[in-house]
TIKOLNU-647609 format. One line per 2 residues: number of its first residue (from 1); their letters; for each residue y, z, x of C-alpha. Coordinates in steps of 0.25 Angstrom, whole numbers. Example, Ala and Ser with C-alpha at 12.3 -4.5 7.8 and 13.67 -1.06 7.14 Angstrom:
2
1	as	-18:31:49 ~ -4:29:55
END
This chain:
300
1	xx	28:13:60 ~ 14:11:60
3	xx	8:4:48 ~ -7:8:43
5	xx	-12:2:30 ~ -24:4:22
7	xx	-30:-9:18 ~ -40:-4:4
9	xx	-49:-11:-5 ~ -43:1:-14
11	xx	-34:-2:-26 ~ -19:-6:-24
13	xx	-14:4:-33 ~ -17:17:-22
15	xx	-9:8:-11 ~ 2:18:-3
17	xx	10:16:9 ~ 16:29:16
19	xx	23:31:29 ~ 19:43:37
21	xx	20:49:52 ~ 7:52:61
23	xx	8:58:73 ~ 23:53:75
25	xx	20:40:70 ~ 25:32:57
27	xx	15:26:49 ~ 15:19:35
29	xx	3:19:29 ~ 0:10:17
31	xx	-12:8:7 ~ -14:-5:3
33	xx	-26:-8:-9 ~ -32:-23:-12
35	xx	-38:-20:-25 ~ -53:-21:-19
37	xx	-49:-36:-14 ~ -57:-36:0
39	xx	-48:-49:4 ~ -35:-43:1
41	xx	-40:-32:9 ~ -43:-42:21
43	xx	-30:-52:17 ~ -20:-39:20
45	xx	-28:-34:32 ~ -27:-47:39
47	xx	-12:-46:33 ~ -6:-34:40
49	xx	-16:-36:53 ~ -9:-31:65
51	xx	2:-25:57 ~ -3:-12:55
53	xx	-7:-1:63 ~ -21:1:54
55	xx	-28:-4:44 ~ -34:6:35
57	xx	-47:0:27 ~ -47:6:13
59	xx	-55:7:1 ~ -67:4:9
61	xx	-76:8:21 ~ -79:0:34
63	xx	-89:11:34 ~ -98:23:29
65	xx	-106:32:35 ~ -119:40:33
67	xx	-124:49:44 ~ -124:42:57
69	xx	-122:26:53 ~ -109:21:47
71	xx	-111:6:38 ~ -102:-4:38
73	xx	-95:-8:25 ~ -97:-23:25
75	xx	-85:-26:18 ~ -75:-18:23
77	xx	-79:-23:37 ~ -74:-35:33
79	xx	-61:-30:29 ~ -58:-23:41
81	xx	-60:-37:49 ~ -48:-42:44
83	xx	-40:-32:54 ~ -38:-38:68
85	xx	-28:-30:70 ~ -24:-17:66
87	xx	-35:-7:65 ~ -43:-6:53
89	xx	-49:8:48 ~ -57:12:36
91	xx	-56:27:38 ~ -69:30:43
93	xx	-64:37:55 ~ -55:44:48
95	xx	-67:50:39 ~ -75:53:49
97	xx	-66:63:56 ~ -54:67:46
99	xx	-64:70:35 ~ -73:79:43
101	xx	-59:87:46 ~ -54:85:32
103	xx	-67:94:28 ~ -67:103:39
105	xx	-52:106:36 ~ -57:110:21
107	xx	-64:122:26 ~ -58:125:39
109	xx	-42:124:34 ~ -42:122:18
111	xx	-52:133:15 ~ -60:124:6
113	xx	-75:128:9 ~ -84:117:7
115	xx	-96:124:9 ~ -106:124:-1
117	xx	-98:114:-9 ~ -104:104:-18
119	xx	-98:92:-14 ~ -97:78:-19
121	xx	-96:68:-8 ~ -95:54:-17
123	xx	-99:45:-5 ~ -101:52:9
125	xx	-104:38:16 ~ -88:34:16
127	xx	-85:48:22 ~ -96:53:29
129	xx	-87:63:38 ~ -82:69:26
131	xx	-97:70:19 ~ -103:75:33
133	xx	-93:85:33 ~ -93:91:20
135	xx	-107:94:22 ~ -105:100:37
137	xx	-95:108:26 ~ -106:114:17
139	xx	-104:108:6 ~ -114:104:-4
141	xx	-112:88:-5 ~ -117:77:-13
143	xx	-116:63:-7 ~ -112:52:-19
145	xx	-114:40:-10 ~ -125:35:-18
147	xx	-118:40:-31 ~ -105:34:-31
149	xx	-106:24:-22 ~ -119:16:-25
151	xx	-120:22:-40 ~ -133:28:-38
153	xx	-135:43:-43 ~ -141:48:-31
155	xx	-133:60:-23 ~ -135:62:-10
157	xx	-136:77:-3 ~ -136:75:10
159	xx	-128:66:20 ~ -143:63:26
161	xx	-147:58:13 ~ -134:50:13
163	xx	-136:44:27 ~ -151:40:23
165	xx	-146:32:11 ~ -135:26:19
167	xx	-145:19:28 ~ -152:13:14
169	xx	-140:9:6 ~ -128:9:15
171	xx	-132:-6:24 ~ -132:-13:10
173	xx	-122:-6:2 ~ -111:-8:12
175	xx	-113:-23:10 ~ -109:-22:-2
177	xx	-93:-26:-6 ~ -86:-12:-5
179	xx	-82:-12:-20 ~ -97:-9:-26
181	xx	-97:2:-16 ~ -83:8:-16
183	xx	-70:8:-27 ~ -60:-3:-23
185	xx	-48:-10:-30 ~ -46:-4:-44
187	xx	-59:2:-44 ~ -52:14:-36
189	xx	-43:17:-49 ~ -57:18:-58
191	xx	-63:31:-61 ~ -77:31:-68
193	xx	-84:44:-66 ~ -98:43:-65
195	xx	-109:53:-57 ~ -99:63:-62
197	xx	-108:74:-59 ~ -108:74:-45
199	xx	-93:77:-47 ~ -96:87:-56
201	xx	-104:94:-47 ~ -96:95:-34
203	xx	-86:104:-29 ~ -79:93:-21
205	xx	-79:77:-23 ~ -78:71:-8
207	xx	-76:56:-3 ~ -69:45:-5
209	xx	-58:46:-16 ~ -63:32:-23
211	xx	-77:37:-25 ~ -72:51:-30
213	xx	-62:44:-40 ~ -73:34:-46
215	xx	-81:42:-50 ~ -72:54:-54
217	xx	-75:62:-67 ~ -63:65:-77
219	xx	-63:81:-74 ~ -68:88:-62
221	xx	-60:100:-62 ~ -61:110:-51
223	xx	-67:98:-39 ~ -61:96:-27
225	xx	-60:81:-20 ~ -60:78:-6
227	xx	-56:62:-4 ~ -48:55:4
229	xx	-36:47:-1 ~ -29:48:-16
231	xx	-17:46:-22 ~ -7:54:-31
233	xx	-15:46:-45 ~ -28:49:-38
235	xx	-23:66:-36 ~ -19:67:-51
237	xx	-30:61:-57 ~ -39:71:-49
239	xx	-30:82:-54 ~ -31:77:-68
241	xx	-48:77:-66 ~ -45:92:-62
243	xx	-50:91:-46 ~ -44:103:-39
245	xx	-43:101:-24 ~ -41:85:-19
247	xx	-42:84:-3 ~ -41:71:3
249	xx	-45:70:17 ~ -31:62:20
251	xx	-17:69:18 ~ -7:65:8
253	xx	2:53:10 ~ 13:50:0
255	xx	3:56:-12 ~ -8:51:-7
257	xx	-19:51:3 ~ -23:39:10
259	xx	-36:34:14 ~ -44:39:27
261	xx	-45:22:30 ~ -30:25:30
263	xx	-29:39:39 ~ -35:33:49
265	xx	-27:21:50 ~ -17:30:54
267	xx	-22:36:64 ~ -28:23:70
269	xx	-11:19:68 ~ -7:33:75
271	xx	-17:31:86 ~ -15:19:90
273	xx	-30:14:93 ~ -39:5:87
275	xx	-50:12:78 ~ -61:10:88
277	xx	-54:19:96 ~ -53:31:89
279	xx	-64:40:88 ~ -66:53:78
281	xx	-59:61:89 ~ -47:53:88
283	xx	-46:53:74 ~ -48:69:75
285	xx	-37:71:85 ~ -29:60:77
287	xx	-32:70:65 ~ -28:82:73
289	xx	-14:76:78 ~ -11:71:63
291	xx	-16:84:57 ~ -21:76:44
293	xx	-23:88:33 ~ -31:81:21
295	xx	-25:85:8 ~ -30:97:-2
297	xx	-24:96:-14 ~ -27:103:-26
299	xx	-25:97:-39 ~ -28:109:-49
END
């Protein structure tokens, strides 16, 4: 059995382990947290080095993306070092390709018409193939990078404009440690909703499920939320804050969806090559062969 685990600077209390079967192959999947402690993180990547198929890097980035450039997180480069090994992924690849199909299969399979939707993308920089595609969509989307990421009450229009203060802001900010930009440890577990009115405003809340839940006001009945992973806690507290439709870009596991950092440690296990070897066609006809379906589930 080939064993993929998701080292994240995410808190303890959402860890999960699941066995699962890919392509003929057995799997066990695990989610370990370190509570936002950067050299617990490195400690148990050096720890299980070699012994497991994939590393997943969670609850950060090695990257994010406007237009054409990607930006190195200075941080989480210094995390994924400690694998000499094993593979290590953050999920990028995965986001670059499965959320484009994810957004695609809305419309094409799901019957769920983005067009002309006003959409709240909380920070398009972490999931830029999703953003990019929810435009291609039609749908009417504000960017929240500036919003809820560096607290500044600016909304962006257009993934141009993104990509313009990407090349200001993005060089110094990913210097910075990754908890003044990003919920880790118990931080995850907080909710103090602020710049409510954007989520007021749209029909959907997009992006990464941290930034949607720390912000998150008390009621928003009617809204749909397309994220990536949750769990069973994180479902019912939605329901009780009256969201109607959730779909995670990942399926279900065992209750829960598990990170695209995660997902794509899989396939890396299942495939057999090193990450430098896999391109987005790969991972499309990896997709394919898998058939990975996201999960549409509605609450109300």
């Amino acid at each position: 059995m080939k064993r993929v685990v998701s080292v994240s600077l995410g808190s303890s209390k959402r860890d999960s382990k699941v066995e699962t079967e890919i392509l003929g192959e057995k799997i066990l999947i695990e989610r370990i947290g370190t509570d936002g402690n950067r050299e617990k993180a490195i400690q148990l990547i050096r720890e299980l080095d070699g012994q497991v198929a994939a590393f997943g890097l969670g609850g950060t980035d090695l990257y994010v993306q406007a237009g054409n450039r990607r930006y190195l997180i200075r941080e989480a480069a210094g995390i994924a070092r400690a694998a000499r090994l094993s593979p290590i992924v953050d999920g990028s690849g995965l986001k670059n390709t499965l959320e484009r199909k994810v957004i695609t299969y809305l419309g094409e399979k799901a019957g769920i018409d983005l067009k002309g939707k006003k959409v709240l993308m909380v920070c398009a920089m972490d999931r830029f193939g999703m953003a990019e595609s929810l435009e291609a969509a039609g749908a009417d989307v504000t960017y929240g990078d500036l919003v809820f990421v560096l607290g500044l009450p600016i909304p962006l229009k257009s993934l141009k404009a993104l990509d313009r203060v990407a090349r200001v802001f993005a060089p110094i900010v990913c210097k910075l440690p990754f908890k003044y930009l990003y919920p880790t440890g118990d931080q995850q577990e907080e909710i103090n909703p602020r710049h409510s009115r954007y989520y007021y405003e749209a029909d959907i809340i997009a992006g990464d499920f941290h930034y949607v839940k720390k912000f998150l006001p008390e009621s928003l009945p009617g809204k749909t939320i397309i994220t990536n992973t949750v769990t069973k806690d994180d479902v019912e507290m939605l329901r009780n804050r009256g969201i109607k439709l959730l779909i995670t870009t990942t399926p279900e596991l065992n209750g829960r969806s598990f990170g695209t950092n995660v997902m794509e440690g899989l396939l890396i296990a299942v495939s057999g090559k090193a990450p430098k070897e896999i391109g987005p066609r790969d991972y499309e006809e990896l997709l394919d062969r898998i058939d990975l379906k996201p999960r549409i589930q509605y609450l109300g």
